[in-house]
N, C-alpha and C positions, 0 to 999 in steps of 0.2 A: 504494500500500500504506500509506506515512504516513499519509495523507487520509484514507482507510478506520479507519485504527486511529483518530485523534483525531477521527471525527466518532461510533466508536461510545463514546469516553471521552466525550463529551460529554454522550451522549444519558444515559451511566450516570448522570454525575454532575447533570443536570437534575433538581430537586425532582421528586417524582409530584405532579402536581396531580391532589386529590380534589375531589368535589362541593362547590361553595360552600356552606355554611348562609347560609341564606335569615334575614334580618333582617327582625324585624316592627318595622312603623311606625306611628306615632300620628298624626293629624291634629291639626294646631293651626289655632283660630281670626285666629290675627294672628301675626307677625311682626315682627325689628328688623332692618331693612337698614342698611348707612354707603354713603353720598354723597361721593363728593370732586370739587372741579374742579382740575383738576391745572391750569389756568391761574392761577389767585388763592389756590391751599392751600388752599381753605374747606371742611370737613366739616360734615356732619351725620349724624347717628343720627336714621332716619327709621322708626315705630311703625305700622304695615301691622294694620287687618282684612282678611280674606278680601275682595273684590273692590274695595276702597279703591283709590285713586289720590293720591299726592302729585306734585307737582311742587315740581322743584329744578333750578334752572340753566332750562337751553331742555328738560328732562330732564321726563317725565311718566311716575311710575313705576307700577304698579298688581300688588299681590299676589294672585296667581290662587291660590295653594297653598302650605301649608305642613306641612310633618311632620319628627318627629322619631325615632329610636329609641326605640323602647317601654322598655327595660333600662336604658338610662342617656341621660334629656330635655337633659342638658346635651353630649352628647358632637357630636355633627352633623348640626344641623341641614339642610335640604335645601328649596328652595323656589323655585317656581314663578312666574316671572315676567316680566310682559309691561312693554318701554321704547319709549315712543315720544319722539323728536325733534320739537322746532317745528318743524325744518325740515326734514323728511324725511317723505313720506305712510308708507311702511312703516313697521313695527317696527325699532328699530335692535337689539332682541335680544329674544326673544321664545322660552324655555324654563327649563332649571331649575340653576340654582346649586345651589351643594355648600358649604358653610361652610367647612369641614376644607379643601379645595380650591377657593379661588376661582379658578385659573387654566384648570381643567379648564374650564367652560363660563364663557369669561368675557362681559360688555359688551367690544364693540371699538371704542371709540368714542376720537376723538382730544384729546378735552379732558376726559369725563368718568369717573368708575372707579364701578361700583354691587356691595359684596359684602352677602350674606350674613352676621348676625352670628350671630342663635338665633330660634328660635321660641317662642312663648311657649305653656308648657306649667305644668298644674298642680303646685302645690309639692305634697309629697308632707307630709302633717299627720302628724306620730306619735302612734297611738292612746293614749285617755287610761288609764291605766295602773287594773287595777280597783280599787275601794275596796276598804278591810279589813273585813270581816264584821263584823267585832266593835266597829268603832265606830258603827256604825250603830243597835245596841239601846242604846250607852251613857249614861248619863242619864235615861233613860225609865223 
């Protein structure tokens, strides 16, 4: 009877979860990942076009994808990426990072860290404000 009562207090007090709203995303042409080797501390910030490859360490990184929220380009990033190892024929991580959460799909790799920082997106120009009517006949 307890059991019964506090699994239906439970169920009361549970948020109702509604439909997610659906987030629209922008494609960006390149990307900025960070590099670390957790053996020597050595970072880098490493600047990705779309199918580019850098290498860093034994580390051969290549940006497959990137986007970001259409509504706000600086908030989180999100991007697609394939790691490959020298010493390893497969992919040591091969899908997509989360900026906001790099631990969600991390590299598992034991010497190196690869997050996500932003994508590079266009700065947004504030239109030029009109001219005055009136000074445009003046002088003439």
């Amino acid at each position: 009877m307890i059991a019964r009562a506090l699994a239906t207090l439970c169920l009361l007090a549970a948020p109702v979860a509604g439909p997610a709203a659906a987030q629209q995303f922008a494609d960006s042409d390149a990307g900025i990942l960070r590099w670390l080797d957790k053996l020597t501390g050595e970072t880098a910030d490493i600047e990705l076009v779309l199918g580019q490859e850098a290498v860093s360490g034994r580390l051969t990184i290549r940006l497959d994808a990137c986007r970001y929220p259409a509504d706000n380009p600086a908030s989180d990033a999100q991007a697609h990426l394939t790691i490959l190892d020298a010493g390893v024929a497969e992919p040591v991580f091969e899908g997509w990072m989360v900026a906001s959460s790099p631990a969600l799909s991390a590299l598992d790799h034991p010497r190196y860290d690869v997050w996500v920082l932003r994508c590079d997106y266009p700065e947004v120009v504030p239109a030029p404000a009109p001219e005055d009517a009136t000074s445009e006949g003046e002088g003439e």
